[in-house]
N, C-alpha and C positions, 0 to 999 in steps of 0.2 A: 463770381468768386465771393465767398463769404468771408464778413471781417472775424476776426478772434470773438468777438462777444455774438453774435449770431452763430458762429460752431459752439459755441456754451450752451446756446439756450439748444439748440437743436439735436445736442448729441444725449444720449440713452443714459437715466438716473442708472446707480450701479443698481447691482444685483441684492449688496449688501455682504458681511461678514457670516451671519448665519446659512445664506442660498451657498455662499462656496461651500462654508465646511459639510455639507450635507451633499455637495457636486465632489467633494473629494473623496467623499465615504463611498460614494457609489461608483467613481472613474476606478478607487482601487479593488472594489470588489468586483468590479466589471472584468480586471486584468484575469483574476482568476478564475471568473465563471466562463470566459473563454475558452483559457484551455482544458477545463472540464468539459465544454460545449464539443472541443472534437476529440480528448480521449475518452469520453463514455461511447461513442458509437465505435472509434476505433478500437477498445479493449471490445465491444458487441462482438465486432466482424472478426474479432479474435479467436474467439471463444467457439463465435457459429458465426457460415457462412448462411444461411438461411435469413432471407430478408425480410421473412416474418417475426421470426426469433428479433432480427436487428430493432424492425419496427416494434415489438413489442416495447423496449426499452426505451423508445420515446414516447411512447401509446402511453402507457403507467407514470412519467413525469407528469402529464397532461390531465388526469383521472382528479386529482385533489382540487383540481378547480370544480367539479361538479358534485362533490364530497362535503366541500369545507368555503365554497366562492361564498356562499349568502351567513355561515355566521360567523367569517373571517370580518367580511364587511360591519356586522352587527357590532361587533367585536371591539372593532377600530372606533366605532362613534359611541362607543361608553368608555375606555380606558385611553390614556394618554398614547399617543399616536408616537412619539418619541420610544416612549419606554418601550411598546411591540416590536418598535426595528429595532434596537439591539440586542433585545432578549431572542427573535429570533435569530439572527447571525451569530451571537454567540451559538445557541444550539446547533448552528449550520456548522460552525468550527468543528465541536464536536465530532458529526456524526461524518462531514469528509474526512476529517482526521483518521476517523475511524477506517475509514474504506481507503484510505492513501497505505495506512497497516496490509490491510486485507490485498491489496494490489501486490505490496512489497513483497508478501506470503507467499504468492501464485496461489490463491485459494478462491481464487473468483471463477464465478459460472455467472449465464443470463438468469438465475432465479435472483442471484443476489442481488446484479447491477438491475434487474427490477425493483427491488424491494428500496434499496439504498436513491436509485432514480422517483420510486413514489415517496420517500420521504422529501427530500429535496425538494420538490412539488410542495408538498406539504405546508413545507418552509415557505417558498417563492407565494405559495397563497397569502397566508396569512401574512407576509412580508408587505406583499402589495396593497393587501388592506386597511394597513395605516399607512402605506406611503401614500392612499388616494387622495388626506387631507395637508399632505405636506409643504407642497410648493405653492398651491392658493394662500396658505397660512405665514409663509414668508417673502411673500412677491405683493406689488398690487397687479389687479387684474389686467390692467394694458400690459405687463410684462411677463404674461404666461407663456405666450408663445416664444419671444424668447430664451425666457426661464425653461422653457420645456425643450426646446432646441438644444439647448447647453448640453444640458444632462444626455439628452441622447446623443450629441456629438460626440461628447464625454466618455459615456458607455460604450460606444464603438470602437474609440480611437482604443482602448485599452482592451475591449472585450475581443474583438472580430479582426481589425486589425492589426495589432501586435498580437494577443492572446493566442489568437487560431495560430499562425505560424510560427510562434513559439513551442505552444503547445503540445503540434506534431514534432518539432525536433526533439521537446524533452521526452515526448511518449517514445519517442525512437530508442532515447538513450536511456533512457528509464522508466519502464509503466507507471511507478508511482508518482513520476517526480509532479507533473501536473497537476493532484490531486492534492500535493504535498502543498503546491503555490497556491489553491485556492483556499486549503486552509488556513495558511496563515491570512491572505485576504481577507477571509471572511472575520478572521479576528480584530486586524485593523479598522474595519468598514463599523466593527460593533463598537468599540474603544471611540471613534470621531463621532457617532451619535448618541455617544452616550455623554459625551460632554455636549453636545448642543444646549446653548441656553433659552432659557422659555419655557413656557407649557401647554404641553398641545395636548390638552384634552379638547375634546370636540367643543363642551361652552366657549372655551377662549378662542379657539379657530374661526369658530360660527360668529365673535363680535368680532375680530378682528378684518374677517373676508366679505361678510353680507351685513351691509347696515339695517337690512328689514327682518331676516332671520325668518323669512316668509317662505313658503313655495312657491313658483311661479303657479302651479296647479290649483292652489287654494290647498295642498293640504298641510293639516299642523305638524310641526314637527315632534318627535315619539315623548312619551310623559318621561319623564326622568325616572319612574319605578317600572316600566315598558317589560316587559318580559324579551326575552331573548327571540322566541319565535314571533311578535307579533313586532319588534323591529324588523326581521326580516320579511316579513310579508310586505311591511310597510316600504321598504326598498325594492322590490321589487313590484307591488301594485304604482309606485312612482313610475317607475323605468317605463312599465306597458301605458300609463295613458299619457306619456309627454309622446306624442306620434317621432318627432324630428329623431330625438333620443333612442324610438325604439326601430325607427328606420337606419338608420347608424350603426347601431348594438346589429340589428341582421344582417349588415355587409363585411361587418368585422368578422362578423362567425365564417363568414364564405371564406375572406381573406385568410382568418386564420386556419381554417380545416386544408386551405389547399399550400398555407408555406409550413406548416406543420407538417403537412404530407411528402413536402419534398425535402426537408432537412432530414425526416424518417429515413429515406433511399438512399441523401447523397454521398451517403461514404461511399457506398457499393456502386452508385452511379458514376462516382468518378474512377473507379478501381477498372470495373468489369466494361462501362461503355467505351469510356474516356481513354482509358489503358493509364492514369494517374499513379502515380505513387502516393504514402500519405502526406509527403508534405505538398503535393499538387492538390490534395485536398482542400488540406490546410492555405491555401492559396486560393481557392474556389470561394472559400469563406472570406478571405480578405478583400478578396472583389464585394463581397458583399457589405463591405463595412465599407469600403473604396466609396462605392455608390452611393452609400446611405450617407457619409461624411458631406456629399454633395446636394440628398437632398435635405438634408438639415440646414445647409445654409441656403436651400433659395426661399424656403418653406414660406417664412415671413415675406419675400418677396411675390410672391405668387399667392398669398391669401390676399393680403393689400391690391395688387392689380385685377384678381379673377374672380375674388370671393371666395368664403370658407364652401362653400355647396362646389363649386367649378373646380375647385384643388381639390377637394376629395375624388373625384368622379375623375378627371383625369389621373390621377394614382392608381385608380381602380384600373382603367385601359391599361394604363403603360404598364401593370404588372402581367396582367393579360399578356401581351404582344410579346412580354420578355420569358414569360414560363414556354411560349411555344417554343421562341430560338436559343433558350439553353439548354429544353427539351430535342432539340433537331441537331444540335449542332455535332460536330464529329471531331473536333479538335479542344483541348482545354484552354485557348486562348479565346475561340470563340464564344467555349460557353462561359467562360469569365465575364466576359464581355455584355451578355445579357443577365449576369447573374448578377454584375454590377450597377445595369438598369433597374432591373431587379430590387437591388436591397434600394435607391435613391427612390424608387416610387414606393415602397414599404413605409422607410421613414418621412417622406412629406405627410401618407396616411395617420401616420403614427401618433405625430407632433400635432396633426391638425387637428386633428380625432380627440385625443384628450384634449386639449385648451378649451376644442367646444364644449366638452363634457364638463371641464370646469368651470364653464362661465354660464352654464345652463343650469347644474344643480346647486341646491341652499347648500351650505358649507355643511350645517348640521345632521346630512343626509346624504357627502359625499362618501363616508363607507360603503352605506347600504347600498345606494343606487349604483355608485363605482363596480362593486365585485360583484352584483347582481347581472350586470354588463358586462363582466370581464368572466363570469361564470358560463355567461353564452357565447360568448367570442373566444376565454379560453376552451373549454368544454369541447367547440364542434373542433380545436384542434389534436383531441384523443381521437374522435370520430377521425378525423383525417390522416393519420399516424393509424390507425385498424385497417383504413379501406387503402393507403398508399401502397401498404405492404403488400394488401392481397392483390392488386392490381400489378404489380410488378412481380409477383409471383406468378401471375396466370398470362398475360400478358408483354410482361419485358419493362425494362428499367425505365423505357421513355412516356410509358403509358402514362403514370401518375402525373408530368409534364402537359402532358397535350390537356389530360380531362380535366386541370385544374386550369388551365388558361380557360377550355369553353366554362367554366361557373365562374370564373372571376369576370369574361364577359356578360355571361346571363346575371349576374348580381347588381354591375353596372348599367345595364339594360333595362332594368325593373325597378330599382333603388329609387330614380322618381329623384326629387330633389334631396339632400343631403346637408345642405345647412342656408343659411344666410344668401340670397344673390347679392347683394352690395357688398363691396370689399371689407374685411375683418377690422380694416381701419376706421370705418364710418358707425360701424355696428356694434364696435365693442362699447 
């Protein structure tokens, strides 16, 4: 049993006053990017029953990563990382505002909820591109994975878990009304970081996170008068020769083409397989946040005992195992039940996957290389959001199921080591 002054020394520095307000910008904007998250497919399946048509409108959210990934990143490491998140969220207010109108009208079709879905994208890129150099800039690095837990704990409890079955009830009682909640979200989320104090332009991130300001690679960091294209090259010739980094970035792309692919189907998967109403949907998705709540908290326990490389690689199986039996299953408790596996091996991936990424690249280069990475992991998730839909078009609703478990096991199969063998506690 430990005395009171050995639980002092032993217990976790906080987080700090500036990681919360930046954990609360994002747990409220998280509330309403949920129920955005199942009434844009549920106004889809409104509109059109064609689950191509459906996929389309996740297909084109997915598209501005492979558009805008590499000078969103560029972006973020010349201009102050703070000022990008609320300029974009403000715009995000805007433009669901706009479409929360457009709902209220009955004046929506799938060209629109394309259009209005590729903006959004749009947003969500450039969004992530300064949020790559965030939490390095206000954490120290032993408390990333932590710190990176939070937030996704955070995002789920309000985005998946409350969000989604909220969501569906106000879609029920109102198409607009959920559209209505993410816009005001998104207003608050812009208003908490726009008061964050600090400055986060990448020079002060880059002294404050890496005392060498080095690459691990040997290469320099961009001249301060760098042109716009020859940062981005520079982030992505990074990405391709750190091997660990670009082995990682090719399992994300697997990972993401094949849950991209099944978020694409799942409304019509739970409707037509399932026999689901929407708020059983909306409950299909809660299990997913269920899951994920659980694996956000063993994540740190499980890098500590197995190593960052062994906790990836099994998240990779267990989502495997879990897309076949939500794919099989014939009841909605059942497939909750693997959908909840499901989302807990996502987010161990999630959390573990960026921390490594932060603690492998120079602060000064976390834009570029960041959405250079996330241009190819987000990216193959349009690709899987095109092929999901055509697959359960020609095929049937469980198809997309089965042929993404066999590539999320041929990815785990091939991947080869994946980080660190000694525990994330020895190695940080």
């Amino acid at each position: 049993m430990f005395t009171s002054g050995e639980a002092l020394r032993t217990a976790p520095a906080p987080l700090g006053a500036r990681f919360h307000l930046v954990w609360t910008s994002v747990t409220v904007s998280s509330l309403g990017d949920g129920m955005r998250f199942v009434a844009l497919p549920l106004l889809a399946a409104r509109v059109s029953g064609d689950p191509r048509q459906v996929a389309l409108v996740a297909l084109v959210e997915q598209l501005p990563w492979l558009l805008l990934g590499l000078p969103a990143g560029a972006l973020a490491d010349r201009l102050d990382r703070r000022r990008m998140l609320w300029t974009v969220d403000a715009a995000r207010t805007v433009l669901v505002g706009a479409l929360a109108v457009t709902v209220a009208l009955d004046a929506t079709s799938v060209a629109l909820l394309a259009v209005a879905g590729f903006l959004l994208g749009c947003g969500q890129t450039l969004y992530n591109g300064a949020w790559s150099g965030i939490v390095p800039a206000l954490v120290e690095p032993g408390d990333r994975i932590r710190a990176n837990s939070r937030i996704q704990a955070g995002a789920l409890i309000t985005d998946t878990l409350i969000g989604t079955p909220l969501g569906t009830l106000l879609f029920a009682v109102a198409a607009a009304a959920p559209f209505a909640v993410d816009t005001a979200s998104f207003a608050v989320a812009a208003l908490l970081v726009a008061f964050l104090p600090g400055d986060f332009r990448p020079a002060v991130s880059s002294s404050a996170v890496s005392s060498s300001g080095a690459s691990t690679l040997g290469l320099p960091a961009a001249p301060a008068r760098s042109t716009l294209r020859r940062d981005m090259a520079e982030g992505v010739r990074w990405l391709w020769r750190h091997r660990l980094l670009r082995r990682l970035c090719a399992v994300s792309a697997a990972s993401n083409l094949v849950g991209a692919g099944l978020i694409a189907i799942l409304v019509l998967y739970a409707r037509e397989a399932l026999g689901l109403r929407p708020f059983g949907f909306g409950l299909l998705v809660a299990a997913f946040a269920v899951g994920g709540l659980a694996g956000t908290a063993l994540t740190q326990a499980l890098a500590a005992r197995l190593g960052t490389g062994r906790t990836l690689r099994l998240a990779v199986l267990v989502s495997a195992v879990a897309a076949v039996g939500a794919g099989t299953a014939h009841s909605g408790v059942a497939a909750g039940c693997f959908i909840a596996a499901y989302g807990s091996a996502s987010l161990i991936w999630n959390t573990t996957a960026v921390s490594l990424r932060q603690s492998l690249v120079p602060a000064e280069l976390l834009g570029r290389v960041g959405m250079a990475y996330q241009m190819a992991s987000n990216g193959a998730g349009a690709l899987g959001a095109a092929v999901s839909g055509l697959l359960a078009h020609s095929f049937g609703l469980r198809a997309p199921f089965l042929a993404g478990a066999a590539l999320l096991l041929l990815a785990a199969l091939a991947s080869g080591r994946l980080g660190p063998a000694a525990p994330a506690t020895r190695t940080a």
